[in-house]
N, C-alpha and C positions, 0 to 999 in steps of 0.2 A: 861831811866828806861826800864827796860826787865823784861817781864811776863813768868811766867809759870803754872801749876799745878802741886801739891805734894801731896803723899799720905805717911801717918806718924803712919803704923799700931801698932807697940809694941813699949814698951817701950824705947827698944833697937835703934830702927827707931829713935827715936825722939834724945837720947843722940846721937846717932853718925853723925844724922845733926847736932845737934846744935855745936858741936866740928867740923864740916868741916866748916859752916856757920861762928864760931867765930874767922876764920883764915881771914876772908875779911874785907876789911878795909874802905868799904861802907854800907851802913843800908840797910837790906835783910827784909822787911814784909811779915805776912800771915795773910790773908785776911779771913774770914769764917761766910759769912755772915755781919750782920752790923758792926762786931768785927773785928779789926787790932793790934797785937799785935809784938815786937822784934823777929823777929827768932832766935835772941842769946841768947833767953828768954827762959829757959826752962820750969819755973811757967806759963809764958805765952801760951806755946806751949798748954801746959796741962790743962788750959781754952777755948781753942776752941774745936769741936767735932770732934777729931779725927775717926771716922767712915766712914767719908765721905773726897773724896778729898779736897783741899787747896788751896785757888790762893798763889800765891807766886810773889813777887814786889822787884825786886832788884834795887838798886838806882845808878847803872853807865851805861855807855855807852857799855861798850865793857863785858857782862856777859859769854861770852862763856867758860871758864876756870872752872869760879866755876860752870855754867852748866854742866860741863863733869865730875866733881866731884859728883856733887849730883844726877849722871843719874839714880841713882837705883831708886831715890823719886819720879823720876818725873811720872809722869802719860799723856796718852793723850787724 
């Protein structure tokens, strides 16, 4: 599993991860507080407080790929 932070400001933010995110063929969580929800969940996304950054849990070994893909979200 590989950690990060993401910040998911407009709406646009959110649609255009969950379209890089729903190209992985491993399960991507965000973390936001007690709450964990699908990141290729859009409704989901849209239940945590997007104001504040995001943990973010990808479930493979080797996440550097779709890290470099999502570098715009990331935060540090």
């Amino acid at each position: 599993m590989q950690k990060t932070t993401v910040m998911l400001g407009t709406i646009n933010d959110v649609k255009n991860f969950v379209s890089i995110v729903s190209q992985c063929d491993y399960d991507v969580d965000l973390i936001s507080g007690r709450y964990a929800v699908d990141a290729k969940s859009i409704m989901g996304i849209f239940s945590l407080d997007l104001s504040k950054p995001i943990a973010l849990e990808a479930h493979t070994d080797d996440a550097s790929a779709f890290f470099a893909k999502i570098k715009p979200f990331i935060v540090d």
